[in-house]
Backbone as CSV, one residue per row, in Angstrom:
resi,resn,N_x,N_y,N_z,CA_x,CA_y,CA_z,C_x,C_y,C_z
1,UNK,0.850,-1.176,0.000,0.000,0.000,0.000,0.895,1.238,0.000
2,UNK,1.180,2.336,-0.590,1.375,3.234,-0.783,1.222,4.241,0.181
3,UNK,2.145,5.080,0.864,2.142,5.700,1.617,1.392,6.664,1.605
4,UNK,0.929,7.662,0.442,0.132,8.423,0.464,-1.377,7.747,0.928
5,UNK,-1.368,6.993,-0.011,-2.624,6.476,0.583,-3.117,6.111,1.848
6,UNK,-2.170,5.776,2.745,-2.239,5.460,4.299,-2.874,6.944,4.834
7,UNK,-2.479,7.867,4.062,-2.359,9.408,4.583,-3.905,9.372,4.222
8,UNK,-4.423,9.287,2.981,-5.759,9.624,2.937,-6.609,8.755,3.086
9,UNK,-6.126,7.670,3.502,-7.391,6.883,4.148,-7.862,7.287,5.656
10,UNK,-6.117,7.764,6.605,-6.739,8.110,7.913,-7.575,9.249,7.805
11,UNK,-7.216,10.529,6.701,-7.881,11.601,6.159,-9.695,11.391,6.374
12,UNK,-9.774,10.226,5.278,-11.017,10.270,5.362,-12.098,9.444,6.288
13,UNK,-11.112,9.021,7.308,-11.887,8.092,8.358,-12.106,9.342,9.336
14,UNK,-11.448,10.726,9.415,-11.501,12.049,10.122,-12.784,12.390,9.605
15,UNK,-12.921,12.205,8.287,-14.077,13.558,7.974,-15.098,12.760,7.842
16,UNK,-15.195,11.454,8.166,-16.609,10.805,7.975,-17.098,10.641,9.700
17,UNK,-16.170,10.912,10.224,-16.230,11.041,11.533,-16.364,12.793,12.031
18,UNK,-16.285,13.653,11.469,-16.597,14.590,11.447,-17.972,15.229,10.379
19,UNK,-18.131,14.583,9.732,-19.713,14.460,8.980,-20.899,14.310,9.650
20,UNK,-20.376,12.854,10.723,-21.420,11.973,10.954,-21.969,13.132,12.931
21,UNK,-20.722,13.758,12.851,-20.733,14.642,14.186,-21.776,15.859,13.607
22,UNK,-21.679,16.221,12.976,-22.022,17.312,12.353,-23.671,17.010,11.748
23,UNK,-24.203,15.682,11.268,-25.585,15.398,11.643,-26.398,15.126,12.578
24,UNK,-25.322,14.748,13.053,-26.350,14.523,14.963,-26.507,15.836,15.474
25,UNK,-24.909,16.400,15.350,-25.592,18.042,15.928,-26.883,19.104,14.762
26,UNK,-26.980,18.402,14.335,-27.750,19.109,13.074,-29.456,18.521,13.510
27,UNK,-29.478,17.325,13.854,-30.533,16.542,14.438,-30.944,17.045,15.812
28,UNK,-30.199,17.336,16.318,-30.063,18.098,17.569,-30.656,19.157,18.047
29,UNK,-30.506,20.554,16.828,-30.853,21.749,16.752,-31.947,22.009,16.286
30,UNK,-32.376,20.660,14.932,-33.427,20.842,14.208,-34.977,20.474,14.939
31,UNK,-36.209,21.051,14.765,-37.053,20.626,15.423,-37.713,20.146,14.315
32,UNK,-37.027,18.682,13.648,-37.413,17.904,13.414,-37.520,16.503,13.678
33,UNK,-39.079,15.694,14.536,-38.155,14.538,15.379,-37.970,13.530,14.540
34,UNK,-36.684,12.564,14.934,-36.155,11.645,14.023,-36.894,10.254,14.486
35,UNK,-37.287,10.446,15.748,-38.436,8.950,16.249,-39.670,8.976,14.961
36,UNK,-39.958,9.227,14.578,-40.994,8.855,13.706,-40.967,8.060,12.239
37,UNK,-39.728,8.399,12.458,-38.695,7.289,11.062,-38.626,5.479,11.712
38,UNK,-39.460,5.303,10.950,-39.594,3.701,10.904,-38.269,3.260,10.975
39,UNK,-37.737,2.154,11.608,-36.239,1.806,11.088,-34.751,2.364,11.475
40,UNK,-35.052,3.429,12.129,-34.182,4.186,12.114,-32.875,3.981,13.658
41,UNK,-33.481,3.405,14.347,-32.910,3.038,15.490,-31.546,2.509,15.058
42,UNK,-31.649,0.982,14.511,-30.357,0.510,13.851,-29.709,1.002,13.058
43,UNK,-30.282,2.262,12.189,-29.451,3.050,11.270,-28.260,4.260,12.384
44,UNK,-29.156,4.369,13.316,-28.736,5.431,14.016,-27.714,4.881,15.100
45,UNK,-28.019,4.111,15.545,-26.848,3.097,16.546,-25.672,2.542,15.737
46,UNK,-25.318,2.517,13.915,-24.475,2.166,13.524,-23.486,3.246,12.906
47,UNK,-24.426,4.428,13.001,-24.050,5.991,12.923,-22.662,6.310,14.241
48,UNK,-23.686,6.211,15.030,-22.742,6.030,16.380,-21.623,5.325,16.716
49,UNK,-21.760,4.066,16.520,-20.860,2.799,16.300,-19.405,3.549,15.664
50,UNK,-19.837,4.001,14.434,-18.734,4.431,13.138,-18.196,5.700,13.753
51,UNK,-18.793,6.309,14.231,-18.255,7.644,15.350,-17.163,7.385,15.828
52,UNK,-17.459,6.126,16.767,-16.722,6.262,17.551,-15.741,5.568,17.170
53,UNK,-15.251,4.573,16.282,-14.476,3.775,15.938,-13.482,4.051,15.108
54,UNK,-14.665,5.570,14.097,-13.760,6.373,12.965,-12.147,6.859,14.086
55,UNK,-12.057,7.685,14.633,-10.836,8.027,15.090,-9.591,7.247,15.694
56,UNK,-10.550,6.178,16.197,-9.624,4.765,16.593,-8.600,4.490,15.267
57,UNK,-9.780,3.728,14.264,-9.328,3.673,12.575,-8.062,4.599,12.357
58,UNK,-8.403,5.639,12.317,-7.740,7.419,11.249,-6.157,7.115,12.581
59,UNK,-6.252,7.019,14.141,-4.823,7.163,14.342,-4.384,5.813,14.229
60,UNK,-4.572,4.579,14.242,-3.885,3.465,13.843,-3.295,3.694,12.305
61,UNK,-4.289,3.933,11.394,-3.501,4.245,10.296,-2.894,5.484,10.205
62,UNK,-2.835,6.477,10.724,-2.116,7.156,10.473,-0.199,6.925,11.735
63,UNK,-0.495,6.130,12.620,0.277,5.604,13.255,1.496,5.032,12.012
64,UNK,0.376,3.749,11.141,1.114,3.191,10.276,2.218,3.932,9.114
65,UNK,1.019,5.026,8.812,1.733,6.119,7.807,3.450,6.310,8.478
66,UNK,3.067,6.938,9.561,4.236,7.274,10.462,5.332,6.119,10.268
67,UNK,5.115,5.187,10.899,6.049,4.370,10.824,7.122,4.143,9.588
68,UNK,6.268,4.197,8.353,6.451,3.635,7.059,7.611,5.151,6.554
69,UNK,7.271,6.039,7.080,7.662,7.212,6.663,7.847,8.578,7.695
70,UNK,8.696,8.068,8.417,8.744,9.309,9.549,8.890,10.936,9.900
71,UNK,10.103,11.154,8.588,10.327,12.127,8.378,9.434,12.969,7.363
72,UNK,8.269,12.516,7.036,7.202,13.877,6.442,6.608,14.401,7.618
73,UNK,6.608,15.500,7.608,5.625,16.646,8.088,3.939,16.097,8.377
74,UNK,3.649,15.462,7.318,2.162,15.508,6.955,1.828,14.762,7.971
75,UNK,2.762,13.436,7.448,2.547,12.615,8.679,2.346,12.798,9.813
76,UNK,2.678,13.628,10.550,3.199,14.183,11.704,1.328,14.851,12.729
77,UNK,1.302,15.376,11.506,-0.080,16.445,11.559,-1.192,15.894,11.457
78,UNK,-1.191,15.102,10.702,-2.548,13.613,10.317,-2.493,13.027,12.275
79,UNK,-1.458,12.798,12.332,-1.406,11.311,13.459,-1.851,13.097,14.599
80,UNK,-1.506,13.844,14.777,-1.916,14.924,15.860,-3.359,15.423,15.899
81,UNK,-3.774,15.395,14.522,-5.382,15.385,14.325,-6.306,14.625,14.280
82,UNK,-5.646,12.894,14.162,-6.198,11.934,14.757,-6.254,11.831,16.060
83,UNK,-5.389,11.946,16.938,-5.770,12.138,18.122,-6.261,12.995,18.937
84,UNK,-6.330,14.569,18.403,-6.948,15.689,18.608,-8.528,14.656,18.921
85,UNK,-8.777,14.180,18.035,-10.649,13.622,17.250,-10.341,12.680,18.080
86,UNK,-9.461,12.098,18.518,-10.130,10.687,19.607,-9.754,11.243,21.012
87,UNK,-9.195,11.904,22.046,-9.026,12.530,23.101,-10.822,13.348,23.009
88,UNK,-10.545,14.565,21.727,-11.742,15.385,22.075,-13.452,14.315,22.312
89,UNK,-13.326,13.780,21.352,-14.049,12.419,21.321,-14.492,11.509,22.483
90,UNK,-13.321,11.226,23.150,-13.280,10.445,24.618,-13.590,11.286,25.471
91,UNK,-13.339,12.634,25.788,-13.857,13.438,26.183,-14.947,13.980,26.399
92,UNK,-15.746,14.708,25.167,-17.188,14.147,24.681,-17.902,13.365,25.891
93,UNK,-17.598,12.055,25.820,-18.355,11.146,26.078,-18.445,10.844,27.123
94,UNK,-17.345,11.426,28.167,-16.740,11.402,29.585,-17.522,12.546,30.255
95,UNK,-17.922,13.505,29.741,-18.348,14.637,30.650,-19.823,14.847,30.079
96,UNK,-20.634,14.231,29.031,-21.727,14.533,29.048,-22.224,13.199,29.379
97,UNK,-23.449,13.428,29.898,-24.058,12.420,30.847,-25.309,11.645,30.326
98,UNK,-26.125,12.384,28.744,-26.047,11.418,27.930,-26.314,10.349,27.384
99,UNK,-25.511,9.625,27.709,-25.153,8.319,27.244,-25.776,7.136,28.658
């Protein structure tokens, strides 16, 4: 596998994890309720699931990137913004009550 590619796969395990943040808070604000959607429970619990797993994903591979290639920059910044998204993330989930 190609090193760049390690780079934009953790890339895009960030922004689908930042997408999927960004509809719940959107669900959130909207006074539209989402209980009335037939089905939607298991759609919405696998929403969550991918949340939380996306940043796990994005710093293991971007861990890997690292390894493979130490001395880029990019690298460097990927693996700091993966964990930015899983600390802020763990965090999240630690102080609101929630859950």
């Amino acid at each position: 596998m190609a090193k760049v590619s390690l780079r934009t796969a953790s890339v895009y395990c960030l922004v689908v994890c930042a997408a999927i943040w960004v509809f719940f808070l959107l669900i959130r604000v909207s006074s539209f309720d989402i209980r009335v959607i037939p089905g939607i429970g298991p759609i919405m619990l696998a929403a969550l699931v991918s949340v939380i797993l996306a940043p796990i994903v994005a710093t293991g591979i971007a861990v890997i990137a690292l390894v493979r290639r130490p001395r880029a920059p990019i690298n460097w910044l990927i693996l700091a913004c993966a964990l930015a998204a899983l600390f802020g993330e763990g965090a999240l989930f630690t102080v609101n009550a929630w859950l």
